[in-house]
C-alpha positions as CSV (number, residue, x, y, z in Angstrom):
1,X,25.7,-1.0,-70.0
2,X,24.6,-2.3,-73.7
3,X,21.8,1.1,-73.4
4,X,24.9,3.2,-72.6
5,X,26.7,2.5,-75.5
6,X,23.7,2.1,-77.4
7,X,22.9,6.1,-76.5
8,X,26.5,7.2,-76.1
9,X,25.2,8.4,-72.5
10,X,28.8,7.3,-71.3
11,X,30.7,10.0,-73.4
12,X,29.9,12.8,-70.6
13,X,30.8,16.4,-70.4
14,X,33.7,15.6,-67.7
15,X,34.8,12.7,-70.0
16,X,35.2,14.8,-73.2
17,X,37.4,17.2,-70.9
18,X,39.4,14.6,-69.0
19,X,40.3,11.7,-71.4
20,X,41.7,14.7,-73.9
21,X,43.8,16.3,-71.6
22,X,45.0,12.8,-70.1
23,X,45.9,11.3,-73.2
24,X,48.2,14.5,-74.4
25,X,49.7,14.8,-71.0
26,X,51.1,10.9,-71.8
27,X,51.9,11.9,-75.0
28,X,53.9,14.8,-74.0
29,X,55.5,13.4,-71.5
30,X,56.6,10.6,-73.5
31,X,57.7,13.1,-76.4
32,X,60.4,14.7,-73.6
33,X,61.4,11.3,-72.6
34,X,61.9,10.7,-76.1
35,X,64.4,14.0,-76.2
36,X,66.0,13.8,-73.1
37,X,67.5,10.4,-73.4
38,X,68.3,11.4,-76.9
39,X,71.9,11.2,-78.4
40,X,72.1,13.7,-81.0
41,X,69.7,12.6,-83.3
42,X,68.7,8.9,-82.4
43,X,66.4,8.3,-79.6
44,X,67.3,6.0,-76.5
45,X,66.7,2.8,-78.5
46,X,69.0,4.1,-81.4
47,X,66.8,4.9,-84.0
48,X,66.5,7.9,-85.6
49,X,64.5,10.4,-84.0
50,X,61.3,11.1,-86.5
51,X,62.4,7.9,-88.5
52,X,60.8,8.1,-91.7
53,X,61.4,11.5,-91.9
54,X,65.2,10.6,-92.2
55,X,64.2,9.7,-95.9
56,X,62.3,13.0,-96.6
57,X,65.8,15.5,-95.0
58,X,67.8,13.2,-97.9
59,X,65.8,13.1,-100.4
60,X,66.3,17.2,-99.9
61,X,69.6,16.8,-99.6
62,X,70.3,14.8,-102.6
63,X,68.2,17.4,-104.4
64,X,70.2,20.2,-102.8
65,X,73.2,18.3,-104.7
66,X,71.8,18.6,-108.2
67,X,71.1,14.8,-108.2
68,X,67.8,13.9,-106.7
69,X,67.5,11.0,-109.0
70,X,69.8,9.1,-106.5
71,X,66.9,9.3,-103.8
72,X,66.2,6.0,-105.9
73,X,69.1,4.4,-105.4
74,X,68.9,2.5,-102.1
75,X,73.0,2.8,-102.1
76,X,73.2,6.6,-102.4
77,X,70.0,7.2,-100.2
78,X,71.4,4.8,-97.5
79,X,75.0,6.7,-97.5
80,X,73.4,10.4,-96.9
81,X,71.5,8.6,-94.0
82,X,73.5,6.9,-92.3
83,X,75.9,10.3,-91.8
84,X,73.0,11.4,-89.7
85,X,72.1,8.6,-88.2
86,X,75.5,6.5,-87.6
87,X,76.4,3.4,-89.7
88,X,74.3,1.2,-88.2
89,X,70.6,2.7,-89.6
90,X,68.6,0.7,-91.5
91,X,67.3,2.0,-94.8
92,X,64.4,4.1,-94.9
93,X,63.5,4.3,-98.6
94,X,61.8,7.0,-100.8
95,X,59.5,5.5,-103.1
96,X,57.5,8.9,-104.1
97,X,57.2,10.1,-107.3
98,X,58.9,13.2,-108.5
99,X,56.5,15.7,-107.8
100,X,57.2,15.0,-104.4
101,X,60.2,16.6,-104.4
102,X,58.7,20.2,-104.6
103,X,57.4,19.4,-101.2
104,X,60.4,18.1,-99.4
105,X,62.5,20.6,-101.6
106,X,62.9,22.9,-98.0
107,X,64.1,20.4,-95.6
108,X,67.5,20.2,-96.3
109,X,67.7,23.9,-95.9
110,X,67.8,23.2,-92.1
111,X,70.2,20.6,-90.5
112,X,68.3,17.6,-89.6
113,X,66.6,18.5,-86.0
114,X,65.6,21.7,-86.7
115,X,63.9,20.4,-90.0
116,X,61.7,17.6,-88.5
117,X,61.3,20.4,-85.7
118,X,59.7,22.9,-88.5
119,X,58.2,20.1,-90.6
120,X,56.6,18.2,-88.0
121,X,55.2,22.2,-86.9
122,X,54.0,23.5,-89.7
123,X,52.0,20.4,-91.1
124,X,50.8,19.7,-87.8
125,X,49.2,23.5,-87.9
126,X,48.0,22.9,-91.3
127,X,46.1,20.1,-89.9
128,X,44.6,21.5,-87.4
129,X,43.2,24.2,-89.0
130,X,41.6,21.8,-91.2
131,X,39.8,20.4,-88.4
132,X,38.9,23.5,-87.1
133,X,37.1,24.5,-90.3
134,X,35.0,21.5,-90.1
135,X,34.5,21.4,-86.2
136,X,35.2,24.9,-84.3
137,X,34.9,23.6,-81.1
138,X,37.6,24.3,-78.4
139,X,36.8,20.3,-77.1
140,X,36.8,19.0,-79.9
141,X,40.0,20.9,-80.7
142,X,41.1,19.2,-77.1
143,X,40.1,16.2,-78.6
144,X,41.8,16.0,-82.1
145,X,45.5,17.4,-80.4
146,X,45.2,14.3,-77.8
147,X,43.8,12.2,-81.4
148,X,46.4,8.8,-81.0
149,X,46.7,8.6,-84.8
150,X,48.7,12.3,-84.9
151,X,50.7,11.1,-82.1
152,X,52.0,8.2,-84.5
153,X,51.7,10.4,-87.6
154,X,54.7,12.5,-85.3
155,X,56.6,9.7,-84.2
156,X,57.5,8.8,-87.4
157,X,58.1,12.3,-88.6
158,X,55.4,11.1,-91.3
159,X,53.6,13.4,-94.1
160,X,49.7,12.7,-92.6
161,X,49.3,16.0,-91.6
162,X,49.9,17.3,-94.9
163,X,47.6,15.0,-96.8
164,X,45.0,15.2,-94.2
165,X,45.3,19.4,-94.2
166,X,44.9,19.5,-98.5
167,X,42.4,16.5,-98.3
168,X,40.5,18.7,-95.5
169,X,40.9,22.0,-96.8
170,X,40.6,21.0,-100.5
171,X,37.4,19.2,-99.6
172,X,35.7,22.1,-97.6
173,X,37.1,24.7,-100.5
174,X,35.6,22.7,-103.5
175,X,31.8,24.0,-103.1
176,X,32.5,27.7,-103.2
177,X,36.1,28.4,-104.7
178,X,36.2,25.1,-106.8
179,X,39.5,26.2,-108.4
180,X,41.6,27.2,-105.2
181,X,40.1,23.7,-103.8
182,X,41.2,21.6,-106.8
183,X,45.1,23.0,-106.6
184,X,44.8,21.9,-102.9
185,X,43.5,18.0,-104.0
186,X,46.1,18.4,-107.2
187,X,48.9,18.7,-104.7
188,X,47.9,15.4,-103.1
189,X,49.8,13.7,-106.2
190,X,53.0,13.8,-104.2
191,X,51.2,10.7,-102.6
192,X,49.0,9.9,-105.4
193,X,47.2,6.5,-103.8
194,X,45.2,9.2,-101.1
195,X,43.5,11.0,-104.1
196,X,42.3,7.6,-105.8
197,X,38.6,8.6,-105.3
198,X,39.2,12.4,-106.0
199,X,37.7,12.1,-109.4
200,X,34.5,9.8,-108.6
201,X,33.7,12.0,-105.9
202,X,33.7,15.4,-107.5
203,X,32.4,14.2,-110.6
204,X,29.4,12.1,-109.0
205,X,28.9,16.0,-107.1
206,X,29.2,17.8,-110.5
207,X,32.2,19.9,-109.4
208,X,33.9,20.0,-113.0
209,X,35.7,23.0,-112.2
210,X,37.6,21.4,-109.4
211,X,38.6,19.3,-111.3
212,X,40.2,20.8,-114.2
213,X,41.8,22.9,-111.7
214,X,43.4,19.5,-109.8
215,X,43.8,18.1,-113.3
216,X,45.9,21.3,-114.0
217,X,47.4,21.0,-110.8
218,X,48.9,17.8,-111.6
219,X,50.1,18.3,-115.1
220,X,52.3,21.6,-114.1
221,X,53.7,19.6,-111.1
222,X,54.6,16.9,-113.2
223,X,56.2,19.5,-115.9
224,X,57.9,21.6,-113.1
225,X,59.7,18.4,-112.0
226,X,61.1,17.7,-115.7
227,X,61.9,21.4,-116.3
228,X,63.9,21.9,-112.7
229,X,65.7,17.9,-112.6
230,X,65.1,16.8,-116.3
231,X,64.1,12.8,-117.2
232,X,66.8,11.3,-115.2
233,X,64.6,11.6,-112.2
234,X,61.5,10.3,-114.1
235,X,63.2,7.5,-115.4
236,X,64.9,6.6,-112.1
237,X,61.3,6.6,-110.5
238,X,60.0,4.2,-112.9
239,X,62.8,2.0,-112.3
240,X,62.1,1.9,-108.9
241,X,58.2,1.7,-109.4
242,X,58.3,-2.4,-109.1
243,X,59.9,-2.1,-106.0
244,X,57.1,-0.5,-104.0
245,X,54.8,-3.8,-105.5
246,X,57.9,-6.1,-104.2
247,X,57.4,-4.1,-100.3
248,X,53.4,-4.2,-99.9
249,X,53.1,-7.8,-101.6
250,X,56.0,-9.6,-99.6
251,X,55.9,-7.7,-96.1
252,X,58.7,-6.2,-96.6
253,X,57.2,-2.7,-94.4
254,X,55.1,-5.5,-92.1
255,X,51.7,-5.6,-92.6
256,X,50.7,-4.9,-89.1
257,X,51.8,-1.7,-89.5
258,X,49.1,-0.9,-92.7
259,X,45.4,-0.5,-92.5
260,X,44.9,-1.0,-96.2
261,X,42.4,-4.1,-97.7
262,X,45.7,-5.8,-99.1
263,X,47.3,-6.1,-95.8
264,X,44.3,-7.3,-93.9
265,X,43.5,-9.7,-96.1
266,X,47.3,-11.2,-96.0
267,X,47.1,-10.8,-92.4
268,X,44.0,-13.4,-92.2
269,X,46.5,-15.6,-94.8
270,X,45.4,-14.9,-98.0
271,X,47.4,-15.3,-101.3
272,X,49.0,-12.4,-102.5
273,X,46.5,-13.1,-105.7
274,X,43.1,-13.2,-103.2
275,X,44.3,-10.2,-101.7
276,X,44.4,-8.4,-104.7
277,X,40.8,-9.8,-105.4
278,X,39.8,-8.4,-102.0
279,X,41.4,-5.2,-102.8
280,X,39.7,-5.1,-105.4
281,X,35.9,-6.6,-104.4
282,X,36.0,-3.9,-101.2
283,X,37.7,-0.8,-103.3
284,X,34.8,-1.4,-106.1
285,X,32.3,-1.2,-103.2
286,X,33.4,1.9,-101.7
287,X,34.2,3.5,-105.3
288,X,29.9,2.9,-105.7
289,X,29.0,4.3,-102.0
290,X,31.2,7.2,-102.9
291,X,29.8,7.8,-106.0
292,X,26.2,7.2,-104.6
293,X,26.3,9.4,-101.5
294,X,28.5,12.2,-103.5
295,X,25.5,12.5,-106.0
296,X,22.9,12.2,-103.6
297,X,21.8,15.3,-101.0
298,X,23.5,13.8,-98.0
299,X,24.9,16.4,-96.2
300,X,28.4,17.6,-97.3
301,X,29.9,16.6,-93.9
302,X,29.0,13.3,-94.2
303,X,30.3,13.2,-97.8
304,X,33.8,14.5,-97.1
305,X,33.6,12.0,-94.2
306,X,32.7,8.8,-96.5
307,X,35.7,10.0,-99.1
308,X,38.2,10.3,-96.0
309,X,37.2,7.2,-95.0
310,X,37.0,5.2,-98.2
311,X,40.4,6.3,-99.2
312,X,42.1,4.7,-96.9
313,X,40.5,1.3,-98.0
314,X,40.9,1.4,-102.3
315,X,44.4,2.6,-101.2
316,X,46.6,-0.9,-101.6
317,X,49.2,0.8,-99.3
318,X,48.1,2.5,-96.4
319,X,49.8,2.7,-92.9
320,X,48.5,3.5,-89.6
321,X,49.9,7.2,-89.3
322,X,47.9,7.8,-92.3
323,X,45.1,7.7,-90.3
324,X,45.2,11.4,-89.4
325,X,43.0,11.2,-92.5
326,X,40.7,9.5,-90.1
327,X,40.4,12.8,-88.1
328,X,38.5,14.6,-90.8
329,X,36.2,12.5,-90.7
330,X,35.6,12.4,-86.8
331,X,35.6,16.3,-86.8
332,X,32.8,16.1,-89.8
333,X,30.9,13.3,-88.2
334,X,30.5,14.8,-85.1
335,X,29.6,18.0,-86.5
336,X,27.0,17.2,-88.6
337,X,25.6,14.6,-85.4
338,X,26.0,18.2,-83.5
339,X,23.6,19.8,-86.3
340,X,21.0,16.6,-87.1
341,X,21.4,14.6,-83.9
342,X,23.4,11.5,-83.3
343,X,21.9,7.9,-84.6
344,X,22.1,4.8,-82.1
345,X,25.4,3.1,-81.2
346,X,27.1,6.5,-83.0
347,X,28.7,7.9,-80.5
348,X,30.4,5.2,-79.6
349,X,31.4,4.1,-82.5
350,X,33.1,7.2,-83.2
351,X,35.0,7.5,-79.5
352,X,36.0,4.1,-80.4
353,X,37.6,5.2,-83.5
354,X,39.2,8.2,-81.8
355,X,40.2,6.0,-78.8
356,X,42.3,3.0,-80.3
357,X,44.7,3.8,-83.3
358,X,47.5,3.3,-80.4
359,X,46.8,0.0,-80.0
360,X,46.2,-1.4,-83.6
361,X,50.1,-2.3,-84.0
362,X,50.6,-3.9,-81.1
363,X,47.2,-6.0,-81.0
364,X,47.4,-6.5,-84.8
365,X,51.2,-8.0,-84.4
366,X,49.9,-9.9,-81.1
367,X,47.2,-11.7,-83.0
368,X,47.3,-11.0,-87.0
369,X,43.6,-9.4,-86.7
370,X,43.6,-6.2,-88.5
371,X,42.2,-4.3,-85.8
372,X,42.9,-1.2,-88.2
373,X,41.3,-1.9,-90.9
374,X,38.5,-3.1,-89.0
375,X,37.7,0.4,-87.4
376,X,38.4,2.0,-90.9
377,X,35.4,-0.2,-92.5
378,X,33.2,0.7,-89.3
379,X,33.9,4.3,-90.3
380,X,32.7,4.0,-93.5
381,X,29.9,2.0,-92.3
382,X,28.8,5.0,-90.1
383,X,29.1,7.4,-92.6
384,X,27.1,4.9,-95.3
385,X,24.1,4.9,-92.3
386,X,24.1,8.7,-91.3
387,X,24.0,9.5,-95.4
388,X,20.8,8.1,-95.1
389,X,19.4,9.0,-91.7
C-alpha cells in the first residue's frame, strides 16, 4: 500500500475516468435537488439560493439607484436583501472596495435568478478555459468540472471563478503579451488580498512591463470609480474598512470556513496577536520561496503553481471556495509532472488535494484542525520540491 502511494500506481486510467464522472453526477444531482425543492429564491432549508451572491445582485442594485455607497451600510444593504430573500435573511455583507463595483455593475440588470444563473455561467467558463490553457486534456478537463472546490465556489454563488480565470490567464499571458497579462492581474484589485504576491513574483521574473500595465490597471479602476460615483463611495469604504478586521479577528464569518494562516492558527487557540505573528512568520516565508523560485529557471508551470498556492496563505482572509485558485495549480502541476515526470509520493499528494476540499468544513468544525490550510501548505510544499527536481 505505502509503495502505492509512494508511486501514485493507485491513480489508474479507470480511476481518472470514474471518480470524475462520479463526483459530478453527485454534484448534479444535488444541484437539481437544490432547485426542485426550491421556493422562489431560497433553497429547502431557507437560505438564499447562491447565498453570498445575494450581496453581489444588491450591491448592483444599490448602484443601479445612484447610491452604491449604501452597499456599506449594513441597514440599507440588509433592506434590498431581504425583499429577495423574505424578512428573515441574515445579512450577507459587502466589504469590497469600490472598484469592485465595475464588476458586479451588470447583475442587477437581470432579476435575481437569472443573474446568479448568468454569473455563476460565465465565470465558471472563464475558468475553465484557464485550466484548459494550462492542461488541454479532456480528463483532466473531466477532472477539474467534478474539482469539489468549484462545487463550493457555486454553492455560494462566490467570485473564485473570476479570480482564479484572471489569476490563470494573467499568469500564462505575462511572458509573451506582458501588457494584456498585467490588465488581467490589475483587475484582480476588486479582491485585492489574491494579488498580494503579484509584485514579488513578476518583479523577482523581471516582467516590468506587466507590471506597469497592472499598476495602470489599478490606478484607472480606482479613477473610474471616483469619476462614475464620486468620494461618497470611497469614503463610505473606508469607514467600513475596520469592520472586515472586526470579522476575520473575532469569528464573526467562522473560521472553519477559511483556509487562511490567521484562521488556522486561531483554530489551534492562538491569540488574535500570535496569529498575526503566524500570519506573518508563514507569509514572510512564502513571499521568499516566491521570490526565489520566480527568479530561478524552474519551469513556468511550477511557478504559477507556487504563486497560486502561496496566495492563499499571505492572504489574512481566505475562504474555502477560494480554493478554485487551487485548481491552477493542480492543472500546472500535473502538466509539467506530464512533461518532466512525477516525483515520489506526487501523485498522491495532488489527488489528495483535488479529492478533499468537500470535507474541510465539516472535519475542520468537527475537530478545530485546519484540514484546509493544511492541504494548502502541502501544495506549496510540492511545488517548493518539483522547483527543484
Amino acid at each position: 500500500m505505502i509503495k502505492g502511494l509512494k508511486t501514485g500506481e493507485w491513480v489508474t486510467t479507470s480511476r481518472l475516468r470514474v471518480y470524475p464522472r462520479l463526483f459530478l453526477a453527485v454534484f448534479v444531482a444535488i444541484a437539481l435537488i437544490v432547485v426542485v425543492f426550491r421556493t422562489g429564491t431560497l433553497d429547502a432549508a431557507r437560505k438564499p439560493l447562491g447565498t453570498d451572491f445575494l450581496s453581489f445582485w444588491s450591491a448592483s442594485n444599490l448602484l443601479w439607484q445612484g447610491r452604491p455607497e449604501a452597499a456599506y451600510d449594513h441597514s440599507a444593504l440588509m433592506a434590498i436583501e431581504q425583499s429577495v430573500a423574505g424578512p428573515d435573511a441574515p445579512l450577507y455583507t459587502w466589504l469590497y472596495p469600490p472598484m469592485a463595483f465595475l464588476v458586479v455593475a451588470p447583475l442587477a440588470m437581470l432579476s435575481y435568478l437569472p443573474s446568479l444563473l448568468a454569473w455563476s455561467t460565465l465565470t465558471w467558463l472563464g475558468y475553465l478555459t484557464a485550466l484548459w490553457r494550462l492542461l488541454p486534456d479532456r480528463r483532466a478537463l473531466l477532472a477539474m468540472l467534478a474539482f469539489p472546490a468549484a462545487f463550493i465556489n457555486l454553492g455560494h454563488g462566490q467570485n473564485g471563478f473570476l479570480s482564479a480565470a484572471l489569476l490563470g490567464w494573467g499568469l500564462m499571458l505575462v511572458p509573451k503579451r506582458p501588457w494584456l497579462g498585467g490588465v488581467l492581474l490589475g483587475l484582480l484589485v476588486y479582491k485585492p488580498q489574491l494579488g498580494l504576491l503579484l509584485p514579488l513574483a513578476l518583479a523577482a521574473a523581471g516582467y516590468w512591463r506587466a507590471i506597469l500595465s497592472a499598476t495602470l490597471t489599478v490606478m484607472t479602476s480606482a479613477m473610474l470609480t471616483w469619476m462614475l460615483w464620486g468620494t461618497e463611495v470611497w469614503s463610505a469604504f473606508l469607514a467600513k474598512s475596520g469592520y472586515s478586521l472586526q470579522m476575520l479577528q473575532e469569528g464573526l464569518v467562522p473560521w472553519h470556513k477559511m483556509i487562511s494562516t490567521f484562521a488556522a492558527a486561531r483554530l489551534l487557540g492562538a491569540s488574535v496577536y500570535t496569529a498575526w505573528m503566524f500570519q506573518i512568520a508563514v507569509g514572510s516565508i512564502v513571499a521568499l520561496a516566491v521570490w526565489w523560485i520566480w527568479r530561478g529557471g524552474a519551469p513556468y508551470l511550477v511557478k504559477i503553481a507556487v504563486l497560486a498556492t502561496g496566495t492563499l496563505l499571505v492572504a489574512p482572509l481566505a475562504l474555502d471556495y477560494d480554493a478554485t485558485v487551487l485548481g491552477l495549480a493542480l492543472a500546472a502541476l500535473v502538466a509539467d509532472g506530464l512533461q518532466r515526470g512525477f516525483l515520489s509520493w506526487e501523485i498522491s499528494i495532488l489527488a489528495f488535494a483535488w479529492l478533499t476540499p468537500f470535507a474541510w468544513r465539516p472535519l475542520t468544525e468537527m475537530t478545530d484542525i485546519p484540514f484546509g490550510w493544511m492541504t494548502v501548505l502541502l501544495l506549496v510544499w510540492t511545488g517548493m520540491r518539483r522547483s527543484t527536481g
